[in-house]
C-alpha positions in Angstrom: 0.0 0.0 0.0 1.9 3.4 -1.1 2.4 5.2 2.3 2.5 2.2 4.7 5.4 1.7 6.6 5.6 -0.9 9.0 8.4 -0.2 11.6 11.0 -2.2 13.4 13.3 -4.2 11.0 12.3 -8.1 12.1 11.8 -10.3 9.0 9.0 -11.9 9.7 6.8 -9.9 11.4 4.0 -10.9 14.0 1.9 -10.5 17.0 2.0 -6.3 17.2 2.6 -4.5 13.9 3.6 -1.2 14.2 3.0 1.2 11.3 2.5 4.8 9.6 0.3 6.2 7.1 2.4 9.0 5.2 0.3 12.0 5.3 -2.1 11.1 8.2 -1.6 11.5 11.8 -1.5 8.5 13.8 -4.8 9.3 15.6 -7.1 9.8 12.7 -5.8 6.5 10.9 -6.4 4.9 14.6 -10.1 6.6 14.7 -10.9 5.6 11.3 -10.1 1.8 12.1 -12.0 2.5 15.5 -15.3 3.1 13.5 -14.5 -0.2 11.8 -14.3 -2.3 14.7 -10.8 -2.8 14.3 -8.9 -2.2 18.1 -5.4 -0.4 17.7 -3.3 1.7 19.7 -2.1 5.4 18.2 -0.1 8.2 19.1 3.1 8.3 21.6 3.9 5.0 22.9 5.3 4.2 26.1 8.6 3.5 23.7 9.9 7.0 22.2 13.4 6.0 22.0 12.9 3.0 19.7 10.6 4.7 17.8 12.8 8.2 17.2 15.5 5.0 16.6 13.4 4.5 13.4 12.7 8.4 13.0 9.2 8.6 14.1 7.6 9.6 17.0 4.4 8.2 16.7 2.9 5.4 15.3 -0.5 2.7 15.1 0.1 -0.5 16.7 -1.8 -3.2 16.2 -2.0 -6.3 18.6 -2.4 -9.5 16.0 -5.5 -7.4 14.1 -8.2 -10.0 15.3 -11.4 -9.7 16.2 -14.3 -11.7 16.7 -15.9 -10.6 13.1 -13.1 -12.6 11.2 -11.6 -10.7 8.8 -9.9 -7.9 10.5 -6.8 -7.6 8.4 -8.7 -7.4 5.1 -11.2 -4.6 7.3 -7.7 -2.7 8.6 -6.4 -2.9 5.0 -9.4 -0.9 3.1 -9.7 1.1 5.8 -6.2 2.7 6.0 -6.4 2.7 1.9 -9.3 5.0 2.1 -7.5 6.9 4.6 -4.8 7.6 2.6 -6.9 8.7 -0.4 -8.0 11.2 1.5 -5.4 12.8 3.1 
C-alpha cells in the first residue's frame, strides 16, 4: 500500500505490527479503524526511543489485528487505503 510503513526491522513480522500512514496522523488513521471495529493503539507510545530509533515519533500499533468478526486484516487494509486517499 503506497504510504505504509511498518516499523521495526524483524523479517518476519507478528503479534503487534507497528505502522504509519504517510500524510495522516497516527490518531485519525487509529479513529478511522476504531469506527471499523478494528482495536489499535495510536499516538506516543510508552517507547519513544525505539521509535525516534526508526525516525518517528508516533505510530499505530496493532496487537495481531483480530477480532471476533473474522476478517480484521482485510477490514484494517481498506480502511487505511481509504484513509490515505483522503489525506
Amino acid at each position: 500500500m503506497p504510504g505504509l510503513r511498518l516499523i521495526g526491522t524483524a523479517p518476519d513480522k507478528a503479534g503487534v505490527l507497528s505502522f504509519t500512514l504517510a500524510g495522516q496522523k497516527t490518531e485519525e488513521v487509529g479513529g478511522l479503524l476504531d469506527k471499523e471495529g478494528i482495536a489499535v493503539h495510536s499516538g506516543h507510545p510508552c517507547a519513544q526511543p525505539i521509535l525516534r530509533r526508526f525516525g518517528v515519533e508516533a505510530s499505530v500499533r496493532g496487537i495481531e489485528l483480530r477480532d471476533v468478526e473474522g476478517a480484521p486484516r482485510e477490514r484494517a487494509a481498506r480502511s487505511s487505503r481509504s484513509c490515505a486517499r483522503t489525506g
